[in-house]
KOLBANU-362884 format. One record per residue (C-alpha): x, y, z. Coordinates in steps of 0.25 Angstrom, whole numbers, plus 5000, padded with zeros to 4 digits. Example, Ala and Ser with C-alpha at 12.3 -4.5 7.8 and 13.67 -1.06 7.14 Angstrom:
504949825031505549965029
end
This chain:
497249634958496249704949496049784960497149854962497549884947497150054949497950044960499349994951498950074938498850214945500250204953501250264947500150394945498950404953498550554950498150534935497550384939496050404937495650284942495350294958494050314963493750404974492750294980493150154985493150054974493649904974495049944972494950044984494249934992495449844988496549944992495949985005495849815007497249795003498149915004499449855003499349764992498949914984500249984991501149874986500649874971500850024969502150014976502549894966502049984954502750114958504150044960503949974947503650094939504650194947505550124954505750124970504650204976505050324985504050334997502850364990502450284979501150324976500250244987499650344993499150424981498550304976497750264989497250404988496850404976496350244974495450274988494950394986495550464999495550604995493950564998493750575013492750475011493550365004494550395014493550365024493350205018494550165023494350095034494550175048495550075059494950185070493550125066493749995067493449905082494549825078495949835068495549685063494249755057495049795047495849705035497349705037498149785029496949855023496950025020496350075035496450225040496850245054496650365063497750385074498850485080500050475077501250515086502450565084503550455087504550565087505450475078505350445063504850315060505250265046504650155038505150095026504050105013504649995005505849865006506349774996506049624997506849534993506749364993507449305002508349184999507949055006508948985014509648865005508948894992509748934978510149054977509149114967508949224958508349324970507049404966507349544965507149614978505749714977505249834985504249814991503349924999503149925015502550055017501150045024501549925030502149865042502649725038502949665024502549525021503449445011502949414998
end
């Protein structure tokens, strides 16, 4: 949890955060090994300090930033899939680059960046106070797993 404490303080303003190095440090190493977990704490920060987030919510400026990637050469330590023999060299869900060529699908493709979850109700239990419902983020993935 130490680890990722830049990452939560510098949300809500990155460009007056002076605290990211250019080179790879242990919470560069800890966001290329664990992406997700770094995407959902800044979505969680941003919607409890603004409210609903609109499409962008700051995550990209920040993996900018927290990497280094204005540095062609810190870009360059994120690991490569097109370098690998195999795709199971590589840890699921970790930060990777890929080279490829995308092709027009000639029809829009639209992909929803956040959902609210709510608790389901088990069949034959008392009817409870629900927990509230919560948003919850999906962009830059392709499944959800429940809580």
């Amino acid at each position: 949890q130490a680890a990722f404490a830049r990452v939560y303080a510098c949300v809500c303003d990155c460009s007056s955060c002076s605290g990211h190095p250019g080179a790879m440090t242990s919470d560069a190493a800890d966001i290329l090994r664990d992406p997700l977990t770094v995407v959902d704490q800044l979505f969680h920060a941003w919607t409890a300090s603004h409210g609903t987030p609109t499409a962008e919510w700051g995550e990209r400026e920040h993996f900018v930033r927290a990497l280094g990637l204005e540095d062609e050469q810190a870009f360059a330590r994120i690991p490569c899939l097109n370098d690998q023999a195999i795709a199971d060299a590589v840890r699921p869900f970790s930060l990777v680059r890929y080279r490829a060529l995308v092709q027009d699908v000639f029809e829009p493709e639209i992909y929803i960046s956040r959902m609210e979850e709510a608790a389901a109700e088990a069949p034959g239990t008392a009817a409870a106070a629900p927990a509230p419902p919560r948003v919850v983020p999906t962009k830059y993935r392709e499944l959800l797993e429940p809580p």
